[in-house]
C-alpha positions as CSV (number, residue, x, y, z in Angstrom):
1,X,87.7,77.6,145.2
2,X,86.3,79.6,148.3
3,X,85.8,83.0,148.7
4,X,89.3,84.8,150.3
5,X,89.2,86.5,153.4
6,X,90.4,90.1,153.1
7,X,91.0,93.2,155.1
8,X,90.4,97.1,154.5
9,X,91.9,100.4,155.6
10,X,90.0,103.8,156.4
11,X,92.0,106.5,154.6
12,X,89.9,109.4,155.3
13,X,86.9,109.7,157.8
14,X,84.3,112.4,157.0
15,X,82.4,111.8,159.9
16,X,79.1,109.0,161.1
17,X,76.6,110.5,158.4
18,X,79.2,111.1,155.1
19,X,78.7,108.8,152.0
20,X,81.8,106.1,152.3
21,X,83.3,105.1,149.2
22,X,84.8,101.6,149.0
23,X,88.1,102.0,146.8
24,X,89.5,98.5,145.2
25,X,92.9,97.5,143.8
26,X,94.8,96.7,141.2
27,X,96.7,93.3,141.2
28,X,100.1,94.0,142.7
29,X,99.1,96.9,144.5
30,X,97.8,97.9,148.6
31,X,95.2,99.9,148.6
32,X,96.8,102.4,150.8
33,X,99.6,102.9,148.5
34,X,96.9,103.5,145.4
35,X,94.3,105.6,146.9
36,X,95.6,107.9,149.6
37,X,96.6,110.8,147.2
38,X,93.0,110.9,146.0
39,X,91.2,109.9,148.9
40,X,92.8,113.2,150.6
41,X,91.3,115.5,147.9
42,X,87.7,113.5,147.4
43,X,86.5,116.1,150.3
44,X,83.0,115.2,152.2
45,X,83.7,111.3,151.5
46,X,84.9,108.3,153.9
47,X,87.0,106.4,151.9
48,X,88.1,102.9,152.8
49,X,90.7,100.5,150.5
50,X,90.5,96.8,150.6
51,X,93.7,95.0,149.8
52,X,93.8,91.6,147.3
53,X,94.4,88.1,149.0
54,X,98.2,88.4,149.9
55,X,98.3,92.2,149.2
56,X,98.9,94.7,151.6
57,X,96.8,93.5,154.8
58,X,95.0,90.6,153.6
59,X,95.9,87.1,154.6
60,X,97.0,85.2,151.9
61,X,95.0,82.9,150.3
62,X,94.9,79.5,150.7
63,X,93.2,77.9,147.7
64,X,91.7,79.6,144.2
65,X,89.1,82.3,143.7
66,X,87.3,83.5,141.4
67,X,85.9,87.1,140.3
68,X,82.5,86.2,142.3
69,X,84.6,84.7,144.6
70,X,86.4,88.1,145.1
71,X,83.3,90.1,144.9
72,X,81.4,87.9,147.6
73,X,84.1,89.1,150.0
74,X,84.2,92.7,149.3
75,X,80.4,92.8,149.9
76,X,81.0,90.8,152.7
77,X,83.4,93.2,154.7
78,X,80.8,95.9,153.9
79,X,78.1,93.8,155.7
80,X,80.3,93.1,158.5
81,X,81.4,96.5,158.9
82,X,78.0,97.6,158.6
83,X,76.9,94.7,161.6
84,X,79.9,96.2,163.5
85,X,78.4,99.3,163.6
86,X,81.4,100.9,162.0
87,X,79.1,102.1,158.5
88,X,75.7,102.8,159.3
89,X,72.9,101.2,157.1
90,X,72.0,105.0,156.2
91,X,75.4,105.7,155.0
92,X,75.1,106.3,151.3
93,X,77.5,103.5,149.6
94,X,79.7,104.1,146.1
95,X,82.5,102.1,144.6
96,X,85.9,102.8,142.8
97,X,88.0,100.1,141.3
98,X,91.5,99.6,139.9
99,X,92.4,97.2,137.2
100,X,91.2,94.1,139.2
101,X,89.4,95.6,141.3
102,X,87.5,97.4,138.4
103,X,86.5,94.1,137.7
104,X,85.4,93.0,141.0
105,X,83.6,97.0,140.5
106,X,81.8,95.3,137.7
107,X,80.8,91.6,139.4
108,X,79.5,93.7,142.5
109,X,77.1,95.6,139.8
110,X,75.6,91.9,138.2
111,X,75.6,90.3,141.6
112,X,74.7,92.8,144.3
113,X,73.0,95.1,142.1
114,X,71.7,97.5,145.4
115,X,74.8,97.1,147.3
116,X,76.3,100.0,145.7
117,X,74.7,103.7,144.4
118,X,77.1,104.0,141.8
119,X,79.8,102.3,140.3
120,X,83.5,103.9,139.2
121,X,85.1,101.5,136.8
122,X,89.1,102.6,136.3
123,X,91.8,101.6,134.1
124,X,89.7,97.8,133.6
125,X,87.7,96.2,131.2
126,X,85.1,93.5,130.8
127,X,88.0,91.3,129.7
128,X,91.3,92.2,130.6
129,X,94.2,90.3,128.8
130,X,93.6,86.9,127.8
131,X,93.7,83.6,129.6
132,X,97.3,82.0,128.2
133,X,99.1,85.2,129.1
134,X,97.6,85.3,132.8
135,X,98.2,81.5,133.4
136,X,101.6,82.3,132.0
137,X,102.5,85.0,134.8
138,X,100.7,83.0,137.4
139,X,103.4,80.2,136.7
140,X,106.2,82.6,136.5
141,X,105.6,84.4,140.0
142,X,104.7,81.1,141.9
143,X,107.9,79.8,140.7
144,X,109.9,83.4,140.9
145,X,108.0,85.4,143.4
146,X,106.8,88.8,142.6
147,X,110.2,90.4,141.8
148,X,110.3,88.3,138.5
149,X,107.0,91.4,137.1
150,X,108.3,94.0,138.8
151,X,110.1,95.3,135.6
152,X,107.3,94.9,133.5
153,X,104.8,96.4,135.9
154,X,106.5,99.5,136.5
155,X,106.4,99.9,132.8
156,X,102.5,99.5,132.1
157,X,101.7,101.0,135.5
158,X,103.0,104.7,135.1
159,X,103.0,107.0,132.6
160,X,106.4,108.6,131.2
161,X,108.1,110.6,133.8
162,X,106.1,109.4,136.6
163,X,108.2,107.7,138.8
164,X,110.8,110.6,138.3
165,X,108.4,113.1,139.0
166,X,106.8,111.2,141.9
167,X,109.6,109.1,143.8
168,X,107.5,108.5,146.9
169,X,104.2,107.3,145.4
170,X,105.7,105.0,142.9
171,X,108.3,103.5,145.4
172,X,105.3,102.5,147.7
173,X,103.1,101.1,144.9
174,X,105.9,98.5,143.6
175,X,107.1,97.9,147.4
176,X,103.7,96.5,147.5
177,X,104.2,94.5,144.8
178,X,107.6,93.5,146.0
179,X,105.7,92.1,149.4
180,X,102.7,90.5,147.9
181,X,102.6,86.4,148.5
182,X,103.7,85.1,145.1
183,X,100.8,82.6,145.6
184,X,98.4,84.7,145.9
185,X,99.3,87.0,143.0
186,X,99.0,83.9,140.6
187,X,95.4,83.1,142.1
188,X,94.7,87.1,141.3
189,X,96.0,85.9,138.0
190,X,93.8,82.9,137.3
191,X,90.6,84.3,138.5
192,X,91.2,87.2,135.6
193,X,92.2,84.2,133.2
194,X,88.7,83.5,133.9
195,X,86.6,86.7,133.7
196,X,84.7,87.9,130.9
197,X,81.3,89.7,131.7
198,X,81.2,91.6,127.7
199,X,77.9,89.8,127.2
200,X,76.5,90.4,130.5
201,X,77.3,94.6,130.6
202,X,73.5,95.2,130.2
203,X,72.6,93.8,133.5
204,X,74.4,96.1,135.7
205,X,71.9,98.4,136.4
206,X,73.9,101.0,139.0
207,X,75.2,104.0,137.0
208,X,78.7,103.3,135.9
209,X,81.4,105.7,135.0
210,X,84.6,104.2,133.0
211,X,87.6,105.6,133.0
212,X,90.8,104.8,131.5
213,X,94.5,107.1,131.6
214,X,95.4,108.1,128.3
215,X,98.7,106.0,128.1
216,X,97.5,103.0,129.2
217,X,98.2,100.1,127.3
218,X,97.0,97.6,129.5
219,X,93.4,98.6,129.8
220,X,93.8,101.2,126.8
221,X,90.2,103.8,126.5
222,X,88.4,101.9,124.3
223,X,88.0,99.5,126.9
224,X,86.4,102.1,129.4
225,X,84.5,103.0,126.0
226,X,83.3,99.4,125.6
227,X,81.5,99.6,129.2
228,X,80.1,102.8,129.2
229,X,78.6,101.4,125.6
230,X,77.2,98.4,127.2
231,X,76.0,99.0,130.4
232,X,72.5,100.7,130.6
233,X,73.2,104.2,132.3
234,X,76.9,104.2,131.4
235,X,79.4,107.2,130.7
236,X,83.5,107.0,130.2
237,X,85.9,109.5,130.6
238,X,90.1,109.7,129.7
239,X,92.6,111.1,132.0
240,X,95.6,112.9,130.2
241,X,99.2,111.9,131.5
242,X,98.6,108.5,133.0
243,X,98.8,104.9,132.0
244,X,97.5,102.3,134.3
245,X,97.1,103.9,138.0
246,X,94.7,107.0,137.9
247,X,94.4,107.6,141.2
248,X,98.1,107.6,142.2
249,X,99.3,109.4,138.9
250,X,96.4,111.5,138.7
251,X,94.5,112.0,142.2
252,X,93.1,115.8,142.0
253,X,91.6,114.6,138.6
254,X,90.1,111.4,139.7
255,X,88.7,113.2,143.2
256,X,87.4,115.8,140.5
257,X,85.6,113.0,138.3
258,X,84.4,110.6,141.4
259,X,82.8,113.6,143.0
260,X,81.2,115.1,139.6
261,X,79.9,111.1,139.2
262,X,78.7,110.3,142.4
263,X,77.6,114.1,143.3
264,X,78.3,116.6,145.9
265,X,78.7,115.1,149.8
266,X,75.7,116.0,151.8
């Protein structure tokens, strides 16, 4: 295992002194297609998406990673962006995660603990699934491709009436699926297979806020519940009329609970 290379897009520029929030995704998805909605309404705030190994515009990966593995390179890309002089060290730094990248959200707070002001975990969980069923999807999209979940993801993803109701968003979010390198994805698989932090909660020490869509059966509120519980300054939060995707079902109530969490932009 080695730690992936991946790539990041600027969605919204709020100028050289704005906090910059780095926005993560869930498996399957770019970050562009997740987070523009909301990064156009979280006013006063730089927001820049990273893509998954194989997602969006990341290279695919060539070997197996892990959840530290994944973390290392977000935290990376923010120190090299940083050295580039494209974020300044004075830049105030927050973080929103997706599913898997709610998880990565959570390694960043145990293993980079001042890396980050606060922490936004969405629509995740200490544990998310368990490690036969990811090993078993892993198998079936490196020997299917990505088209094989694209059923099944659709129907955890959104909430009833979504994808009617909002042809354009959901169309881009499972086009990125559709595109994702099939090896890639399984890795994304195994490294959640292999994740489980519910003992190690009280060592994050950034404020965390959990939230989780009301229809979400994946990563169902009691899981957001569960972290706000366990962490030391935690709180949680549901979002009525979504499932799995808050920010793209949901985005004027996630930019209205990122900016009541992480405060009003100087």
């Amino acid at each position: 295992m080695s730690v992936p290379q991946i790539k990041a897009t600027q969605l919204s520029n709020a100028g050289p002194d704005a906090p910059v929030l780095i926005a993560g995704p869930s498996l399957g998805t770019s970050g562009t297609a997740l987070w523009s909605s909301t990064a156009a309404q979280l006013d006063g705030y730089t927001v820049i998406a990273w893509d998954l190994p194989g997602h969006g515009n990341s290279p695919a990966a060539a070997e197996g990673f892990s959840l530290e593995d994944l973390a290392a390179a977000v935290h990376g890309l923010v120190d090299s962006a940083v050295s580039a002089g494209d974020l300044s060290g004075s830049q105030e730094l927050y973080y929103a995660g997706v599913s898997l990248g709610g998880a990565v959200g959570l390694q960043l707070g145990l293993d980079y603990p001042q890396a980050f002001r606060k922490l936004a975990i969405l629509c995740s969980g200490a544990k998310i699934g368990d490690a036969e069923g990811w090993e078993a999807r892993a198998e079936t999209v490196r020997g299917q491709g990505t088209p094989a979940v694209l059923i099944g993801s659709a129907q955890r993803w959104f909430a009833e009436g979504f994808i009617e109701r909002d042809k354009e968003t959901s169309a881009a979010l499972l086009h990125s699926l559709q595109d994702a390198d099939r090896f890639s994805y399984a890795y994304c698989c195994q490294a959640l297979a292999g994740f489980d932090v519910r003992e190690r909660l009280d060592g994050i020490s950034a404020p965390v806020l959990a939230v989780a869509g009301a229809e979400d059966v994946v990563t169902p509120p009691s899981f957001a519940e569960l972290i706000a519980a366990g962490v030391p300054d935690g709180r949680s939060a549901v979002v009525p009329d979504a499932a799995h995707l808050v920010p793209a079902e949901q985005p004027a109530e996630t930019a209205k609970l990122l900016s009541s969490f992480f405060g009003p932009a100087n």
